[in-house]
C-alpha positions as CSV (number, residue, x, y, z in Angstrom):
1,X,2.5,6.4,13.6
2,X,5.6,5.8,11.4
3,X,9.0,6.5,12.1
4,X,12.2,5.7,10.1
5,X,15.4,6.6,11.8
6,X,18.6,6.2,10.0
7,X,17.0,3.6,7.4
8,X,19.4,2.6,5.0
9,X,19.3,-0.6,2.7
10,X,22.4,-1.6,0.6
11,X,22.4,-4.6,-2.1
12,X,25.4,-6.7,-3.3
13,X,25.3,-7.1,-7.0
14,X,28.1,-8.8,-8.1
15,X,31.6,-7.3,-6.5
16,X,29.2,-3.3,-6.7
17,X,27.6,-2.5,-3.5
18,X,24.1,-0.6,-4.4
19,X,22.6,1.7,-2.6
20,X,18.8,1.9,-2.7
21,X,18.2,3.8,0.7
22,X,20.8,6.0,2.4
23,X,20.1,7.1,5.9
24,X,16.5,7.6,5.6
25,X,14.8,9.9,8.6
26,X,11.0,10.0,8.0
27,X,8.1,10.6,10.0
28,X,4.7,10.1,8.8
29,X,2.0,11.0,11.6
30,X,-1.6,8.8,11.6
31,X,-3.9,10.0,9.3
32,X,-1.4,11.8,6.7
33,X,-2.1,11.4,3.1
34,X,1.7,11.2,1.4
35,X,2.8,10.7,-2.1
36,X,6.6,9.5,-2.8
37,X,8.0,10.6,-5.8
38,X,11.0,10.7,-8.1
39,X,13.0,9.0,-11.0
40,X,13.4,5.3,-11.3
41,X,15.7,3.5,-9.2
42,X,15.2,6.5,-6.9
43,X,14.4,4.4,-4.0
44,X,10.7,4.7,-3.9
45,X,9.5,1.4,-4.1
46,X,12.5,-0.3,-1.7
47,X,11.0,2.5,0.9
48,X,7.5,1.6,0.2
49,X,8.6,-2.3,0.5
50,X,10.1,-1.5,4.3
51,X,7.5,0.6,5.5
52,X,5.0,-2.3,4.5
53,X,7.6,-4.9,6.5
54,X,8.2,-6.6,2.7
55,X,11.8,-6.1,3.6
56,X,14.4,-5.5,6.0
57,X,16.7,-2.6,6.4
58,X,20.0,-3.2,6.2
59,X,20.6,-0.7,9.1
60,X,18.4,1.3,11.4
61,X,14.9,1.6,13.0
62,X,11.7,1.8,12.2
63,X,9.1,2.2,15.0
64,X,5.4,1.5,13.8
65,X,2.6,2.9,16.2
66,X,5.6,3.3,19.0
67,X,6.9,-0.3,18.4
68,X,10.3,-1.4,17.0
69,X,9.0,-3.5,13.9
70,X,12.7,-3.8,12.8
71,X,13.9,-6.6,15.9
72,X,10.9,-8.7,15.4
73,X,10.6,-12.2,13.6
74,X,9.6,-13.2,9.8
75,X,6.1,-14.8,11.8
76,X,6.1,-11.2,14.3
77,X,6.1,-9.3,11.4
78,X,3.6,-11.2,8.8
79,X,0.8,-10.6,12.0
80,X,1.9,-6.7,12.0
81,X,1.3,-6.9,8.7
82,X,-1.7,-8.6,8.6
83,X,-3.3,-6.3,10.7
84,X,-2.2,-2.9,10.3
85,X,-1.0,-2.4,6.8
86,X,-3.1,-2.5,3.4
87,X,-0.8,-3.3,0.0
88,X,-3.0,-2.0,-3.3
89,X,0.0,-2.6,-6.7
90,X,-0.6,-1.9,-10.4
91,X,-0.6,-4.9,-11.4
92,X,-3.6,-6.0,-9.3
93,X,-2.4,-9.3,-7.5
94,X,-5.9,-11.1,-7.5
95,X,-6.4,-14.7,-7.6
96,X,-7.3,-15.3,-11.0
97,X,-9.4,-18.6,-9.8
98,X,-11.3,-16.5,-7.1
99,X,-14.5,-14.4,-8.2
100,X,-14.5,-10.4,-7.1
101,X,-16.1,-11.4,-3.7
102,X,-13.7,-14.5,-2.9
103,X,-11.0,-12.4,-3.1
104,X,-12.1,-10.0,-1.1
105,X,-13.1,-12.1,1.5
106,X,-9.7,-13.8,1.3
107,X,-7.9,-11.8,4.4
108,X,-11.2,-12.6,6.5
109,X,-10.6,-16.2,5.7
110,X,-7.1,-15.9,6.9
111,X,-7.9,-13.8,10.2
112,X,-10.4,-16.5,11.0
113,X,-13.6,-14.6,11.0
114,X,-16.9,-16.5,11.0
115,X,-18.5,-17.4,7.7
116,X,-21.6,-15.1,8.9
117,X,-19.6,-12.0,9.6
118,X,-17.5,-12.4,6.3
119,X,-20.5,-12.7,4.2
120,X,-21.8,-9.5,5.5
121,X,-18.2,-7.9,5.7
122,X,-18.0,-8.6,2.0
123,X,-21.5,-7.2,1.2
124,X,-20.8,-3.8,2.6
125,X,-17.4,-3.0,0.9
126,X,-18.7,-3.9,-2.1
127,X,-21.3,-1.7,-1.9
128,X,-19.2,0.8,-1.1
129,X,-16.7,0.0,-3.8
130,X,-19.6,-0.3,-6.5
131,X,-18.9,-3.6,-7.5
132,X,-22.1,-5.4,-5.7
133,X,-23.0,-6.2,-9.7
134,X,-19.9,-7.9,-10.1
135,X,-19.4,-9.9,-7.1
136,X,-19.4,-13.4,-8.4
137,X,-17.4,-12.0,-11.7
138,X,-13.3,-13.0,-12.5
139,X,-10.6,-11.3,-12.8
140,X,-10.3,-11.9,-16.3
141,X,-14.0,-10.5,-16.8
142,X,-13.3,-7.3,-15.0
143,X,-12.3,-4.2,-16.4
144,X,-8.6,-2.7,-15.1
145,X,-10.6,-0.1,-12.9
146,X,-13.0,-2.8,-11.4
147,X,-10.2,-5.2,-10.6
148,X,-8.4,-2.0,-8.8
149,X,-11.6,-1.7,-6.7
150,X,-11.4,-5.2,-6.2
151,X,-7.5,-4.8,-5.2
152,X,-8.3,-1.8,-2.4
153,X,-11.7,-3.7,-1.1
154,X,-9.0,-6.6,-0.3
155,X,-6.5,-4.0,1.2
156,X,-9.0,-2.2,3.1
157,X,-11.2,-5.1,4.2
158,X,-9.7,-5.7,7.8
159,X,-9.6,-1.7,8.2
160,X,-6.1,-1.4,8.4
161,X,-4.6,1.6,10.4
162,X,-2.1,2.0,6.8
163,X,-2.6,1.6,3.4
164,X,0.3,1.3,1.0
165,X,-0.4,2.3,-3.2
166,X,2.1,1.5,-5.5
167,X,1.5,3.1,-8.5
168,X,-2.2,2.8,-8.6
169,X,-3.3,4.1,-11.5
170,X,-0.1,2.8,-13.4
171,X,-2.3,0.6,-15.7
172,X,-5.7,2.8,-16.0
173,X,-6.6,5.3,-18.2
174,X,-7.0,8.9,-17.0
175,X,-10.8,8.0,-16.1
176,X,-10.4,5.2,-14.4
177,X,-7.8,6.2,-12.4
178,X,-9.5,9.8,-11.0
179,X,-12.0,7.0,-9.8
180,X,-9.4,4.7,-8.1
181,X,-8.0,8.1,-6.8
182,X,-11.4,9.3,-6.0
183,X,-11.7,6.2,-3.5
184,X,-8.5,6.0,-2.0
185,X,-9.1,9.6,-0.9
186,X,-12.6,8.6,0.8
187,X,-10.5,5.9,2.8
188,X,-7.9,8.7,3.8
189,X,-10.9,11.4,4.7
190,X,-12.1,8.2,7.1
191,X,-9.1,8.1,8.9
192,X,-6.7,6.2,6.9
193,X,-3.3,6.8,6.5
194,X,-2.4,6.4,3.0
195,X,1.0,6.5,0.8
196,X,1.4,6.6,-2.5
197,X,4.5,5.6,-4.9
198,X,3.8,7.3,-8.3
199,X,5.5,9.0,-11.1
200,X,2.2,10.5,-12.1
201,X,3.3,13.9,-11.2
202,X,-1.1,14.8,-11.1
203,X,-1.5,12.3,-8.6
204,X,1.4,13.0,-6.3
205,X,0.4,16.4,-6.2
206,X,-3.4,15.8,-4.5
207,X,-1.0,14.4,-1.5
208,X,-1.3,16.8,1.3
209,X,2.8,16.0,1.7
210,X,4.9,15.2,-0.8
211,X,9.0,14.0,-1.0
212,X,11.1,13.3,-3.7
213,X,13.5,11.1,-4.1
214,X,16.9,10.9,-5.7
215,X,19.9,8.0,-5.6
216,X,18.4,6.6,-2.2
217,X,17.8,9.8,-0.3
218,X,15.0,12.3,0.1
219,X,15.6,15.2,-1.4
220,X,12.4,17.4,-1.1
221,X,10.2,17.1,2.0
222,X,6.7,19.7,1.0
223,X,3.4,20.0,2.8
């Protein structure tokens, strides 16, 4: 499904060239459940950003689902990433203004789907979220575990083929988070391919693979 080939992505800061990927070679098959680890500045999140087409390589390829996403346009690659890739970050990203259900419902508004189908779209993921009894509820009135829910029932809501966590349960307690966990794991035992940036060594761990990363590179590459 995913394969970096020689990925390598370099920043100019000031007269210093950095470094945050160095000849990356990954392969992630469909359906794999992965957890990226490692100190920060490590590279994690600059590799999550690529494989989610929220940057460009400086060098290399990456093919997603046999297709070379690298050559294609800003416009080529928002519709990739539209459609096949889910984005779920710690810090939520909802639309304050938007109730639980709006933003949900806000990628199906996007994609054009018909009022009908997005009502009932909406209706079933949060049922299956648990968060039916606060649909018409704000951000601001939601716990940090219910907006999460919220967060992955946006992700997930146009069934995309990957889904993207960085640092998911950064901002929950332990509780919360085994729930947020708890859920991402049901989408990955329905097919999903999910993979997860963390430094919660707990978390990484339940990955069925697992790579660290040092200075750019991956060091450790475990199933």
């Amino acid at each position: 499904m995913i394969s970096l080939s020689n990925i390598s992505r370099f920043f100019t800061m000031g007269d210093q060239e950095v470094r945050a990927l160095n000849h990356i070679n990954l392969d992630i098959p469909g359906g794999e459940y992965l957890s990226v680890m490692g100190p920060s500045g490590s590279g994690k999140s600059t590799l999550l950003n690529i494989i989610g087409l929220l940057d460009r390589p400086t060098s290399g390829t990456y093919l997603l689902e046999n297709h070379n996403v690298t050559a294609l346009s800003e416009a080529e690659q928002a519709k990739v990433r539209r459609e096949h890739i889910g984005f779920i970050f710690q810090s939520f990203h909802l639309v304050p203004r938007l109730t639980a259900a709006e933003n949900i419902e806000l990628p199906l508004i996007l994609e054009g789907v018909p009022p009908a189908e997005r009502k009932a779209r909406v209706a079933t993921v949060l049922e299956e979220t648990d968060l039916m009894d606060r649909a018409t509820h704000r951000p601001a009135e939601l716990s940090g575990g219910q907006r999460q829910r919220v967060a992955i029932a946006r992700a997930t809501i146009l069934k995309p083929a990957v889904l993207l966590a960085d640092e998911p349960t950064g901002n929950l307690d332990h509780k919360t988070g085994a729930e947020v966990v708890a859920l991402l794991e049901k989408l990955h035992h329905g097919g999903t391919t999910v993979i997860v940036v963390t430094h919660d060594r707990e978390l990484g761990n339940r990955a069925h693979r697992k790579i660290q990363m040092r200075d750019g590179e991956i060091v450790t590459d475990e199933k």
